[in-house]
N, CA, C and O atoms as a MOPAC input file, in Angstrom:
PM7 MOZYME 1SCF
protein

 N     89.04500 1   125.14300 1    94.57700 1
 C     89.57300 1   125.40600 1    95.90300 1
 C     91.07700 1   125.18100 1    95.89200 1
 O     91.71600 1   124.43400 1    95.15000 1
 N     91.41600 1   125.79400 1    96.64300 1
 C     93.23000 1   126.00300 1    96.53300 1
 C     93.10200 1   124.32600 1    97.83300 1
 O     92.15900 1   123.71700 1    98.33900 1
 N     94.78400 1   124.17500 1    97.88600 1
 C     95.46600 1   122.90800 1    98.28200 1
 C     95.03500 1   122.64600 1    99.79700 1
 O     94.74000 1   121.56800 1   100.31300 1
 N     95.08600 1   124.20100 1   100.50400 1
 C     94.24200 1   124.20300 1   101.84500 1
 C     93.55700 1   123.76400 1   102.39600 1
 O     93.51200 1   122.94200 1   103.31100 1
 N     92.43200 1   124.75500 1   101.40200 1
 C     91.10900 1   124.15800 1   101.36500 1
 C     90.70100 1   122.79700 1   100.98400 1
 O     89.68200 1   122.47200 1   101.59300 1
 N     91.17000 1   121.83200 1   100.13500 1
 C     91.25600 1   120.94500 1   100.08800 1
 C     91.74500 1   120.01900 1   101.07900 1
 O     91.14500 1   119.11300 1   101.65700 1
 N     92.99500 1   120.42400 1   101.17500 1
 C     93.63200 1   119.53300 1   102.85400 1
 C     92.55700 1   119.46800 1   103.99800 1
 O     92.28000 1   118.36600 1   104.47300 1
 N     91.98100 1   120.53300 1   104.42900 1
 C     90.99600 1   121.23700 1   105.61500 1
 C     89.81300 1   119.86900 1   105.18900 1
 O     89.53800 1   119.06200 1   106.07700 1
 N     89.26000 1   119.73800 1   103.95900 1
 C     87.84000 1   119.01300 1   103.62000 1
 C     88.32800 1   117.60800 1   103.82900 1
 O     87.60700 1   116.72600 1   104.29700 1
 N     89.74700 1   117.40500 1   103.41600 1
 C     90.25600 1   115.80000 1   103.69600 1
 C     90.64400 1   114.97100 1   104.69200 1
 O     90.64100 1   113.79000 1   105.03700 1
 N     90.97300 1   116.03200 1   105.00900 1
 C     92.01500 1   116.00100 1   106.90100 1
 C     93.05000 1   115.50000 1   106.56200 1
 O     93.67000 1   114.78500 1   107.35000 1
 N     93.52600 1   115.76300 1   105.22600 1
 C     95.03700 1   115.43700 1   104.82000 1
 C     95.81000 1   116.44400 1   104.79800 1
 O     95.58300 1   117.57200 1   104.36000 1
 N     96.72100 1   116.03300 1   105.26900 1
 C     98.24900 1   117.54700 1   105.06000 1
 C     98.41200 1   117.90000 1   103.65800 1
 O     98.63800 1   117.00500 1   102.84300 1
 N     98.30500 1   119.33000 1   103.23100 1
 C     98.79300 1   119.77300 1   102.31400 1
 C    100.12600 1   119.27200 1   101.90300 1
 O    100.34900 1   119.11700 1   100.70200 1
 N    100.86700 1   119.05400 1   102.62800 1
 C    102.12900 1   117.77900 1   102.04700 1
 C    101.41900 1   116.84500 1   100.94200 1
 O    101.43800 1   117.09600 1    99.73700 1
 N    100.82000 1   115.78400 1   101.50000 1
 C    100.25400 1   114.90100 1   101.39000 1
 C     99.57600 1   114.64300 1    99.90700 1
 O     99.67400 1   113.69200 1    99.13300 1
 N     98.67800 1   116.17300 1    99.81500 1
 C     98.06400 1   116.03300 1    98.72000 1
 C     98.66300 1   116.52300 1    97.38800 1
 O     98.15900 1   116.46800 1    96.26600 1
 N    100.33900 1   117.21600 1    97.92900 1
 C    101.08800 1   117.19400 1    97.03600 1
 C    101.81700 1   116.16100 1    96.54800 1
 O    102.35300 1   116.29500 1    95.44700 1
 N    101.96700 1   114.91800 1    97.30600 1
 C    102.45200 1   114.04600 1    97.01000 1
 C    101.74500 1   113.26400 1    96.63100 1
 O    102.42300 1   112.39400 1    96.08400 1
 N    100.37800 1   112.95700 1    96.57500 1
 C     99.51000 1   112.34100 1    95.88500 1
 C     99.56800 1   112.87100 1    94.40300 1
 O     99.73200 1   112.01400 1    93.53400 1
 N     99.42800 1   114.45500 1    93.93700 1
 C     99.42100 1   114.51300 1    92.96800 1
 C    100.93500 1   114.37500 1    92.21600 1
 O    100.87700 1   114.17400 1    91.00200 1
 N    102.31400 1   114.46500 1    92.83800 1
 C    103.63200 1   114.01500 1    92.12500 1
 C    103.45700 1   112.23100 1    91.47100 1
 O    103.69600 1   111.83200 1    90.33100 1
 N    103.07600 1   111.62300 1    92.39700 1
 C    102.88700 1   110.25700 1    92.38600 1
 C    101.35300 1   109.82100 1    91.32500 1
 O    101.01900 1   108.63900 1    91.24800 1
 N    100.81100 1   110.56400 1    90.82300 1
 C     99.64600 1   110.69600 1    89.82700 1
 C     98.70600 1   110.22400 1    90.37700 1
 O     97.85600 1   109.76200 1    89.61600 1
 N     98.49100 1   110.14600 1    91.53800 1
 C     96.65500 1   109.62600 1    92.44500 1
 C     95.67500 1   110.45600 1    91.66300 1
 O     94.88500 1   110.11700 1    90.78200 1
 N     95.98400 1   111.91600 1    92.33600 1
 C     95.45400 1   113.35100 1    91.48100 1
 C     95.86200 1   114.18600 1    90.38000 1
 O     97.02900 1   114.12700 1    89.99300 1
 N     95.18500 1   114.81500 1    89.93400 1
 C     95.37800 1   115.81900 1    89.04300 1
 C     94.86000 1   117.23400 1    88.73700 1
 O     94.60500 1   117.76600 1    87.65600 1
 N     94.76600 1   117.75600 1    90.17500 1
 C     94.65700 1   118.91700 1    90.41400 1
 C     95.05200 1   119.74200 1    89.05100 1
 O     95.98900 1   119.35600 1    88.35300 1
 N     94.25300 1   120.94100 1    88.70600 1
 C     93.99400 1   121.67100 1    87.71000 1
 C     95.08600 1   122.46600 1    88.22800 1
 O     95.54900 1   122.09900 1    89.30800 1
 N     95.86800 1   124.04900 1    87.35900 1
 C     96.39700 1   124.61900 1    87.94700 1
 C     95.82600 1   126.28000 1    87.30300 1
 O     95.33500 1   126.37100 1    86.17800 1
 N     95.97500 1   127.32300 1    88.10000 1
 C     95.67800 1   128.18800 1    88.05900 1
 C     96.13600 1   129.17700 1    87.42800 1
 O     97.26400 1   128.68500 1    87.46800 1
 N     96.33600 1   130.32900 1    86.76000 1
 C     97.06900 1   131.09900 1    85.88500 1
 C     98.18700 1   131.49900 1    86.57900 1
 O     99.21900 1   131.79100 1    85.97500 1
 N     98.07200 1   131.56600 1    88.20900 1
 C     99.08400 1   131.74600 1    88.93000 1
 C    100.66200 1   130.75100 1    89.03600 1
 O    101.82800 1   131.10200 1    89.21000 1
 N    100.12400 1   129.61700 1    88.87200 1
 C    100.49400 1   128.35800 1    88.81000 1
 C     99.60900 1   127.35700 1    90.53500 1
 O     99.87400 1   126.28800 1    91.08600 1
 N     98.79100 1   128.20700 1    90.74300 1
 C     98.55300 1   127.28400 1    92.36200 1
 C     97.76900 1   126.14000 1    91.56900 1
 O     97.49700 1   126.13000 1    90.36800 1
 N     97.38200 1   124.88100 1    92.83800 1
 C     96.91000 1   124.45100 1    92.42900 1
 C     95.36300 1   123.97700 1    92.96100 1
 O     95.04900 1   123.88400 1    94.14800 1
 N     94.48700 1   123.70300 1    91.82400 1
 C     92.98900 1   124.10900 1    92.04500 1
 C     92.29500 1   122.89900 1    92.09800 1
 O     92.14400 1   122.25200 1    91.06200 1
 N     91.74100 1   122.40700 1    93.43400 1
 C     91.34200 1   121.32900 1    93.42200 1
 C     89.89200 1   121.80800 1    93.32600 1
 O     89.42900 1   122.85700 1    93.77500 1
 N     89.04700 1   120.49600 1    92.41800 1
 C     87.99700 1   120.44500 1    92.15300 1
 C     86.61200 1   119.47300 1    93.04900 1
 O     87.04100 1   118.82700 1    94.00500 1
 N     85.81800 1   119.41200 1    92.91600 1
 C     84.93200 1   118.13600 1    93.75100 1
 C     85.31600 1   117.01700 1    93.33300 1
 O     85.24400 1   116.14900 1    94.20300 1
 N     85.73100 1   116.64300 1    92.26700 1
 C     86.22100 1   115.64000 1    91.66600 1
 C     87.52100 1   114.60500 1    92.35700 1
 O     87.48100 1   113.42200 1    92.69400 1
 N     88.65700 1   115.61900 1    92.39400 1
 C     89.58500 1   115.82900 1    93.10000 1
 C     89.47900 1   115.37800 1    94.43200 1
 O     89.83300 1   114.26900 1    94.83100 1
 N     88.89000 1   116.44200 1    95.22400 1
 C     88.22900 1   115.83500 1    96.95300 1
 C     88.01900 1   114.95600 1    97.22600 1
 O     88.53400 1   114.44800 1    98.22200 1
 N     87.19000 1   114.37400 1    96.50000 1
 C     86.20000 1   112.87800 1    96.19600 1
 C     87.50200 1   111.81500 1    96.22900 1
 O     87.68400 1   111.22900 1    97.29700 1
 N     88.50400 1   111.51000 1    95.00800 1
 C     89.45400 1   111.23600 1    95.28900 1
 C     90.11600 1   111.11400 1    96.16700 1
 O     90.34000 1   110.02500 1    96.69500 1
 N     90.69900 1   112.45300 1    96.62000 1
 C     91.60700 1   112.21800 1    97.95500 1
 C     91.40300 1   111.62300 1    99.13500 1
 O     92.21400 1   111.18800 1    99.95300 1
 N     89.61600 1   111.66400 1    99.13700 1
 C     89.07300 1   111.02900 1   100.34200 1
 C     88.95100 1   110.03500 1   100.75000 1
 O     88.93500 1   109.69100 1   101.93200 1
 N     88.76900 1   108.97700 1    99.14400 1
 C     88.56400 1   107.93800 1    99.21700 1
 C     90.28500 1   107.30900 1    99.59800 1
 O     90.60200 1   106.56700 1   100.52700 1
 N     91.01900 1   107.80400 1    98.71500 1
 C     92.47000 1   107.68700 1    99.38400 1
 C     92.92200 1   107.40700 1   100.82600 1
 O     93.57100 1   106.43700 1   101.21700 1
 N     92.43900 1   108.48000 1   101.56600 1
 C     92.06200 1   108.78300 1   103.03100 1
 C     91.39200 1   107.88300 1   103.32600 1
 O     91.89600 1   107.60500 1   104.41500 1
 N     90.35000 1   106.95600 1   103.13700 1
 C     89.61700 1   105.94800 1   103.45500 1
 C     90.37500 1   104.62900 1   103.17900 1
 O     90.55400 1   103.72200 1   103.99200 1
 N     90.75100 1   104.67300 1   102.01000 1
 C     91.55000 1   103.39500 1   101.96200 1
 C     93.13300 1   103.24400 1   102.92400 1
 O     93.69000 1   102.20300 1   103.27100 1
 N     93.52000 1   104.53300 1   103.14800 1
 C     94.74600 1   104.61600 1   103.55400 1
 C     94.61200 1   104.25300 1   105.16300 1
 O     95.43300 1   103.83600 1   105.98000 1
 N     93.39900 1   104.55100 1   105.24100 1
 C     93.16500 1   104.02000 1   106.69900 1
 C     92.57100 1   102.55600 1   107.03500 1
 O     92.41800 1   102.15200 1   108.18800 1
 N     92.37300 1   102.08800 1   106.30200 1
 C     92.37100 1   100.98600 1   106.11400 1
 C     93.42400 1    99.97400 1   105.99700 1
 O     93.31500 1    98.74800 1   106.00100 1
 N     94.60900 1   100.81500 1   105.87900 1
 C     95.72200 1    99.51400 1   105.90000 1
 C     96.49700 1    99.82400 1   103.62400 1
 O     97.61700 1    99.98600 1   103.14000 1
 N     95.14200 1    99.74700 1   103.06300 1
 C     95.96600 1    99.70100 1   101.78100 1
 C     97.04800 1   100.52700 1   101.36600 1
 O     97.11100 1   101.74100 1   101.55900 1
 N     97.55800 1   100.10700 1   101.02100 1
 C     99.12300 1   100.63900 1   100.27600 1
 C     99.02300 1   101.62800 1    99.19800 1
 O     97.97800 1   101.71000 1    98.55200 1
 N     99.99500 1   102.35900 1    98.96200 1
 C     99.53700 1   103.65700 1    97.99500 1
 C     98.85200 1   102.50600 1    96.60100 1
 O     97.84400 1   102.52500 1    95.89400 1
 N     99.90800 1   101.70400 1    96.73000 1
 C     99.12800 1   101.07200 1    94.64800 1
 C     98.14700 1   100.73600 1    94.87600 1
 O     97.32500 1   101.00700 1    94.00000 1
 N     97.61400 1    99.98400 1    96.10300 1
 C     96.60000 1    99.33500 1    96.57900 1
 C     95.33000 1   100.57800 1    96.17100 1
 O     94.36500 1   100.55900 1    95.40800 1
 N     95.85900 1   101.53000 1    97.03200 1
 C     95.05900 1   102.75200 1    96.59800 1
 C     94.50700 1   102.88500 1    94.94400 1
 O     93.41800 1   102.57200 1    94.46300 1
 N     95.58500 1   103.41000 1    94.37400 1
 C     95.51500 1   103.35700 1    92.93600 1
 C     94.44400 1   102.19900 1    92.26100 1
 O     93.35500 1   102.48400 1    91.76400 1
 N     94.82200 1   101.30500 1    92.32900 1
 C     93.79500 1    99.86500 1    91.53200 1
 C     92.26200 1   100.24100 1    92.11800 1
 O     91.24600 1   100.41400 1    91.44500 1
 N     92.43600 1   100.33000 1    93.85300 1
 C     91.13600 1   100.56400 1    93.76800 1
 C     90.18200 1   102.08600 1    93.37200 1
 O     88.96300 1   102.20600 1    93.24800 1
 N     91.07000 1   102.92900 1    93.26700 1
 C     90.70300 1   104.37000 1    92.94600 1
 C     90.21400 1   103.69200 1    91.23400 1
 O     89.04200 1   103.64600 1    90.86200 1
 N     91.09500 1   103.34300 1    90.60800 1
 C     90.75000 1   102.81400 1    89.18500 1
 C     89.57600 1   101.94200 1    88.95300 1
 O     88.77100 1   102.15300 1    88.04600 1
 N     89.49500 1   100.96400 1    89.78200 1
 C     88.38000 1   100.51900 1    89.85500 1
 C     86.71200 1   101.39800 1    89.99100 1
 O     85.64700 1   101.31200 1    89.38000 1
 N     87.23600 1   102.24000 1    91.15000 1
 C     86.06200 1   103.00100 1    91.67300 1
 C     85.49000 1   104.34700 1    90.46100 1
 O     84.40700 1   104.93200 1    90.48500 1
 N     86.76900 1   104.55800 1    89.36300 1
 C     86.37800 1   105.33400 1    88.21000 1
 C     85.95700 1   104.19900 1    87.35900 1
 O     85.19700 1   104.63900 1    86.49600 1
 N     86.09900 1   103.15600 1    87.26000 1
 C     85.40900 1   102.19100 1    86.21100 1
 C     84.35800 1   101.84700 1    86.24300 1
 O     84.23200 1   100.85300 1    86.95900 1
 N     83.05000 1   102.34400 1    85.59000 1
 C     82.10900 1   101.88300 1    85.45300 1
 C     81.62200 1   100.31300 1    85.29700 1
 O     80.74900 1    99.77200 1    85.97600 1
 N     82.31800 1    99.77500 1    84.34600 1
 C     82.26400 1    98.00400 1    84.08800 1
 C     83.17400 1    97.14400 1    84.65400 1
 O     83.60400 1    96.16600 1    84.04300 1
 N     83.60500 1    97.52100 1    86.12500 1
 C     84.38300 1    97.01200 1    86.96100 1
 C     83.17400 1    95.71000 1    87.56900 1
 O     81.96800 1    95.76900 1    87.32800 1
 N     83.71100 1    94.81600 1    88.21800 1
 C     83.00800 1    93.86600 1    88.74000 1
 C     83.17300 1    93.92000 1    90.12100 1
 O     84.29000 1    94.29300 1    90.47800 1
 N     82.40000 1    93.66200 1    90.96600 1
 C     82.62500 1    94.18100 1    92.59000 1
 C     83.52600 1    92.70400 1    92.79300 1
 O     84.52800 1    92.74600 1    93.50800 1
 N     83.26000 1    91.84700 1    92.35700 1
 C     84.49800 1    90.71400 1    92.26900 1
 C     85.53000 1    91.29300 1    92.81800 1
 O     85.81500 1    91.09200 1    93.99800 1
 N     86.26300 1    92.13300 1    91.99100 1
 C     87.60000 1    92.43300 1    91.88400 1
 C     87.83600 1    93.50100 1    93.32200 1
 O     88.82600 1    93.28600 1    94.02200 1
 N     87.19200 1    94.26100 1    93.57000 1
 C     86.63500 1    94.67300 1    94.89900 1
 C     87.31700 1    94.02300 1    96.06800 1
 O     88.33000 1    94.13700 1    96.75800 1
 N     86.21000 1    93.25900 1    95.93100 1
 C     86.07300 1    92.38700 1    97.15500 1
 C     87.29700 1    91.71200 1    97.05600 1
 O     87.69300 1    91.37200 1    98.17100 1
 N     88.02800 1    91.39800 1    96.16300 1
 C     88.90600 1    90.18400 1    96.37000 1
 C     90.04200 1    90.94000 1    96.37000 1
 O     90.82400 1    90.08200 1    95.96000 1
 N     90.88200 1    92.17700 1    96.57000 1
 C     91.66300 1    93.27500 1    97.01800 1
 C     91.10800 1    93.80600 1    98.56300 1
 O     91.82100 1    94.21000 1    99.48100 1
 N     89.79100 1    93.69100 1    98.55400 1
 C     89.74500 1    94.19600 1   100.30500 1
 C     89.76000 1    92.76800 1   101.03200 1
 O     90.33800 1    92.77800 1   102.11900 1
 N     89.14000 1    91.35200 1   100.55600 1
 C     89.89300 1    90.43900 1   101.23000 1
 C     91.40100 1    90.09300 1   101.17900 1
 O     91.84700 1    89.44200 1   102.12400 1
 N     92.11400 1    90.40600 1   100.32300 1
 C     93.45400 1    90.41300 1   100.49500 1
 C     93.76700 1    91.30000 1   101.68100 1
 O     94.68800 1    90.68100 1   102.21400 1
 N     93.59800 1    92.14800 1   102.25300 1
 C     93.72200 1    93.17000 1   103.12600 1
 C     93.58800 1    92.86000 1   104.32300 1
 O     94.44600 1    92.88300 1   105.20700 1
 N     91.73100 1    92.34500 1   104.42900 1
 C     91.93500 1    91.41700 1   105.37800 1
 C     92.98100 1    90.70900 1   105.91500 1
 O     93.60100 1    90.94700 1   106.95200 1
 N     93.20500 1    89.32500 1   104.68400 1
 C     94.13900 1    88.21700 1   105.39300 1
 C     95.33200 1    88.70100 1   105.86100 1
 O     95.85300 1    88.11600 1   106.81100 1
 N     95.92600 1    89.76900 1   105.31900 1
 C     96.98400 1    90.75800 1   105.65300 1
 C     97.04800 1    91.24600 1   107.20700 1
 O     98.00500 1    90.94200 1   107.91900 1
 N     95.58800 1    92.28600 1   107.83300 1
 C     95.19800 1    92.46300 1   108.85800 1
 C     95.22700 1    91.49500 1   110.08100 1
 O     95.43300 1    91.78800 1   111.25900 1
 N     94.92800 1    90.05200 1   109.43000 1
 C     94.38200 1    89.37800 1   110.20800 1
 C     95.88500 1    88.71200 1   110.40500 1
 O     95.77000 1    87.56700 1   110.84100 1
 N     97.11900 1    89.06800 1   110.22600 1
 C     98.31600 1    88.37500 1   110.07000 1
 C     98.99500 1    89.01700 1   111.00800 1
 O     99.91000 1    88.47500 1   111.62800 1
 N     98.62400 1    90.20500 1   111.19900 1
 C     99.39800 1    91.66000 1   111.28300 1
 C     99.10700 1    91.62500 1   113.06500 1
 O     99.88000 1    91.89000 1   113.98700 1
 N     97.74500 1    91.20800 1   113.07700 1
 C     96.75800 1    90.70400 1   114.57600 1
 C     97.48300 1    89.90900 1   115.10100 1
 O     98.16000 1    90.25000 1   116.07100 1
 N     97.53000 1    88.58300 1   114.57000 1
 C     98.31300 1    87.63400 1   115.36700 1
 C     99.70200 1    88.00000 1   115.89300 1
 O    100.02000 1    88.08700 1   117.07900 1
 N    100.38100 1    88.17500 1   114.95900 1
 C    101.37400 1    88.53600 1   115.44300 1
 C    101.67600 1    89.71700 1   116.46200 1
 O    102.55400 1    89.56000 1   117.31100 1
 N    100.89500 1    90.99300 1   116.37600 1
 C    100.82800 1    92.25900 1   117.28400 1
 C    100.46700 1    90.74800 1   118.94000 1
 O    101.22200 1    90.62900 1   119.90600 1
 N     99.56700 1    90.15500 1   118.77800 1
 C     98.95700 1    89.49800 1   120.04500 1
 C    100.40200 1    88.67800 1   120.35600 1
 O    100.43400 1    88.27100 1   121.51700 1
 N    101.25900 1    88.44300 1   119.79100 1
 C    102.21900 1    87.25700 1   120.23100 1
 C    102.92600 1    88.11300 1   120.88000 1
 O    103.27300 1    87.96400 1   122.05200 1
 N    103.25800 1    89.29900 1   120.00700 1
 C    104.05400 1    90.94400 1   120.84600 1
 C    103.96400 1    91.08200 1   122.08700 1
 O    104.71300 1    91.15400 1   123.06200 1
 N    102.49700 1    91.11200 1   121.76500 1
 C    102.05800 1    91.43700 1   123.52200 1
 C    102.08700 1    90.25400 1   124.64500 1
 O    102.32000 1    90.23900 1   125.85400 1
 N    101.80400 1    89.44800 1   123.85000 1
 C    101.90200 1    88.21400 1   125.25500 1
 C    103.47200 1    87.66600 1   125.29100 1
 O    103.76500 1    86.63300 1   125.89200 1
 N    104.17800 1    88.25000 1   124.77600 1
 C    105.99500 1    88.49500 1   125.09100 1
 C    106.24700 1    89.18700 1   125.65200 1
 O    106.89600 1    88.86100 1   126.64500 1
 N    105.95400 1    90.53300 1   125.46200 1
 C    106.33900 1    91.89400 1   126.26800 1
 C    105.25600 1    91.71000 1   127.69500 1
 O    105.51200 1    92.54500 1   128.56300 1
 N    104.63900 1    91.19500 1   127.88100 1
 C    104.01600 1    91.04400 1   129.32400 1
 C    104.29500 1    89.79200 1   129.96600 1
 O    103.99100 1    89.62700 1   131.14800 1
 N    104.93300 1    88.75800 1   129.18200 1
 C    105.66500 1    87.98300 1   130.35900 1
 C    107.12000 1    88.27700 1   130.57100 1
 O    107.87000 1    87.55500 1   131.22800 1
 N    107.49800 1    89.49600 1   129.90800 1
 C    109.22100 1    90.07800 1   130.20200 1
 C    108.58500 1    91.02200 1   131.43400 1
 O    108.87700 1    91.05000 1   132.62900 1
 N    107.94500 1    91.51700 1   130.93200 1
 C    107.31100 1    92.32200 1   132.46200 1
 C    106.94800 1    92.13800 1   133.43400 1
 O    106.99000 1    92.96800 1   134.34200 1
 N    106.51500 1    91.06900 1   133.52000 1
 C    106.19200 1    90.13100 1   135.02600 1
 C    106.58600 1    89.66600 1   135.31400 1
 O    106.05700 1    89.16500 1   136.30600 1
 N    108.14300 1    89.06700 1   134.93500 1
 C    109.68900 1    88.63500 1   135.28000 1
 C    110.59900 1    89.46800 1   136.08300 1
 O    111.39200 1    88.98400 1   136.89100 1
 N    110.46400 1    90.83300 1   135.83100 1
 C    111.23600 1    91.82100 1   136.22500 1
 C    110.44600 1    92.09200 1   137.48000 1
 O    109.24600 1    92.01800 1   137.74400 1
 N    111.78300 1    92.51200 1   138.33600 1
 C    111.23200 1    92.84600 1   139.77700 1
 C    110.80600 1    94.61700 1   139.76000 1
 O    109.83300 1    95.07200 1   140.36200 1
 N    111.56600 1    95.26300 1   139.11100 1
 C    111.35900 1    96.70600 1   138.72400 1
 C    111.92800 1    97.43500 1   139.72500 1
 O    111.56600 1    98.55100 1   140.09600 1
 N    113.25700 1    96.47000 1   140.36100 1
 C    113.53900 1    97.23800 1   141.30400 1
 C    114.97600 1    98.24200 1   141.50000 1
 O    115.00400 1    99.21600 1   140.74800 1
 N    115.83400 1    98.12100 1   142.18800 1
 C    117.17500 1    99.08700 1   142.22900 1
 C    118.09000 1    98.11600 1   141.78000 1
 O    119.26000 1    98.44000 1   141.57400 1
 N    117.72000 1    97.03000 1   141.61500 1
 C    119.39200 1    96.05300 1   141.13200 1
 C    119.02400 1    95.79600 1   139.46200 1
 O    118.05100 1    95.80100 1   138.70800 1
 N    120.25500 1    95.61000 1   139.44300 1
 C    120.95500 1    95.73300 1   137.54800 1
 C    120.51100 1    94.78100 1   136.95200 1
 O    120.20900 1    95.05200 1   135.79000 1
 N    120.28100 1    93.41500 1   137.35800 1
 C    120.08500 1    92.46900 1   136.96300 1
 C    118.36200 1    92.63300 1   136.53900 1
 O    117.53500 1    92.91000 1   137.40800 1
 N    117.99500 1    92.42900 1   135.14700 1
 C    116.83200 1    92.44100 1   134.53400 1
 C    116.47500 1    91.30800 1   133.46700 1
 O    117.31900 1    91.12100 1   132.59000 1
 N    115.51000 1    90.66300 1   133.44900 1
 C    115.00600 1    90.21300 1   132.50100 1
 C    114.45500 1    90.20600 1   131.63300 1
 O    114.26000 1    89.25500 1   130.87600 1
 N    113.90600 1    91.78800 1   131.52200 1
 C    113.17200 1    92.10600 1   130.38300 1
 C    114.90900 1    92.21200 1   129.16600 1
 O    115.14100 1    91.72300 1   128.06000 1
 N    115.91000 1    93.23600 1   130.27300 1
 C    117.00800 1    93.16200 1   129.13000 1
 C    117.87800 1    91.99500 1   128.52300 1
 O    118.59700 1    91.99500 1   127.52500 1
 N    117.50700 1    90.70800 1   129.69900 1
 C    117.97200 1    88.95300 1   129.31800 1
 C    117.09800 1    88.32400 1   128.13100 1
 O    117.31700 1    87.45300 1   127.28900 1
 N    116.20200 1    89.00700 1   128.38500 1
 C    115.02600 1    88.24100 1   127.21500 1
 C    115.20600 1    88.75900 1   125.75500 1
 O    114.89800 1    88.13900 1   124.73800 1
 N    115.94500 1    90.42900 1   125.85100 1
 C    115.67500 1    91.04800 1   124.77000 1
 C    117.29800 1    90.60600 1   124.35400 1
 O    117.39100 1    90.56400 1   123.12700 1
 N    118.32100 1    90.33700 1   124.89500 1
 C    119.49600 1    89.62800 1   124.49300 1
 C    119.40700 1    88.31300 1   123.93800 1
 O    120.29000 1    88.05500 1   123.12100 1
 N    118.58600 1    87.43400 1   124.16500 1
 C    118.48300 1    86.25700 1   123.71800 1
 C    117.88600 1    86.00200 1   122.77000 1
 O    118.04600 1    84.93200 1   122.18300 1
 N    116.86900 1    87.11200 1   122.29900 1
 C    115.97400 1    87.15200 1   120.91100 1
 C    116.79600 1    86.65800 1   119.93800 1
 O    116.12400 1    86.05200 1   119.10200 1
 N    118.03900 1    86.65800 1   119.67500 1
 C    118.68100 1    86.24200 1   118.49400 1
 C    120.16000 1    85.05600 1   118.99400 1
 O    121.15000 1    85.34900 1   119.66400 1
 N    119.95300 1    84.30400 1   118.64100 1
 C    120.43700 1    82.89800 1   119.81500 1
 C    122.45000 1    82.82800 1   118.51300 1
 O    123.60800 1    82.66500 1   118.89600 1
 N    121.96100 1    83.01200 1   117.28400 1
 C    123.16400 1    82.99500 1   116.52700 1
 C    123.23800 1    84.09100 1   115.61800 1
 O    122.25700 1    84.20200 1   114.88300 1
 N    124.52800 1    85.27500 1   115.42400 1
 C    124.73400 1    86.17000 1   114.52000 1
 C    125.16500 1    86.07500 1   113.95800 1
 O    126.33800 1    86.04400 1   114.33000 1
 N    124.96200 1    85.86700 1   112.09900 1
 C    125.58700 1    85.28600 1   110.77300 1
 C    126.43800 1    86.09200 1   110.74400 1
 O    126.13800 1    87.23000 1   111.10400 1
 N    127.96300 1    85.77500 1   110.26000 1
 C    129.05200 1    86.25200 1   110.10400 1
 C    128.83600 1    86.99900 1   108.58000 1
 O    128.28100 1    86.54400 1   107.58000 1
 N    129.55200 1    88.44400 1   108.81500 1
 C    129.60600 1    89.16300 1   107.76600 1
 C    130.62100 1    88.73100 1   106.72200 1
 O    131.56700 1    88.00400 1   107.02500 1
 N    130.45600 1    89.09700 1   105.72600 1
 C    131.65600 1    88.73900 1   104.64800 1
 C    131.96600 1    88.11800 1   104.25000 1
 O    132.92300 1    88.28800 1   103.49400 1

């Protein structure tokens, strides 16, 4: 199947799966034309890519576990202990998004939202940084 058709089965942008294969994820076959010919093999790949990528993992992240997932005498050990890394990552990523929010909603319930200049959401967002290290 041409790059399309492939993109269409992945729900990845034909961008995408060109840049997977520059970056060596894939290795799409190529055609006498020069296009390039993705196989089931291939798909399978990209998908799982697509699965991990939605998950949070990182392109290498990708890679190790794509390597893993072609290794037959891999240990689910190693697995598991790359998707709990991910986790604790996630679970870091949480807290902090929640501190976001319970900042940005008490700047918001400070502000009157009304016709005068004076704001606190823009006092709060001035004060975020209390000293600026001198350049040079």
């Amino acid at each position: 199947m041409n790059v399309n058709q492939a993109a269409k089965l992945t729900g990845l942008p034909s961008k995408t799966l060109r840049y997977y294969e520059e970056v060596g994820l894939v290795s799409p076959a190529r055609a006498a034309n020069g296009y390039r010919v993705y196989d089931a093999r291939d798909v399978q790949k990209l998908a799982f890519i697509a699965n991990g990528r939605s998950l949070g993992f990182s392109l290498e992240e990708c890679r190790r576990l794509l390597s893993l997932y072609e290794d037959p005498t891999r240990s689910s050990g190693q697995v598991k202990s790359t998707a709990q890394a991910q986790l604790n990552i996630l679970d870091v990523k949480h807290k902090e998004l929640l501190a976001m929010r319970r900042e940005l909603r008490r700047l918001i319930s400070s502000c009157n939202g009304d016709d005068r200049p004076d704001c606190p959401i823009v006092e709060g967002l001035a004060q975020r940084i209390t000293t600026i290290p001198e350049v040079g």
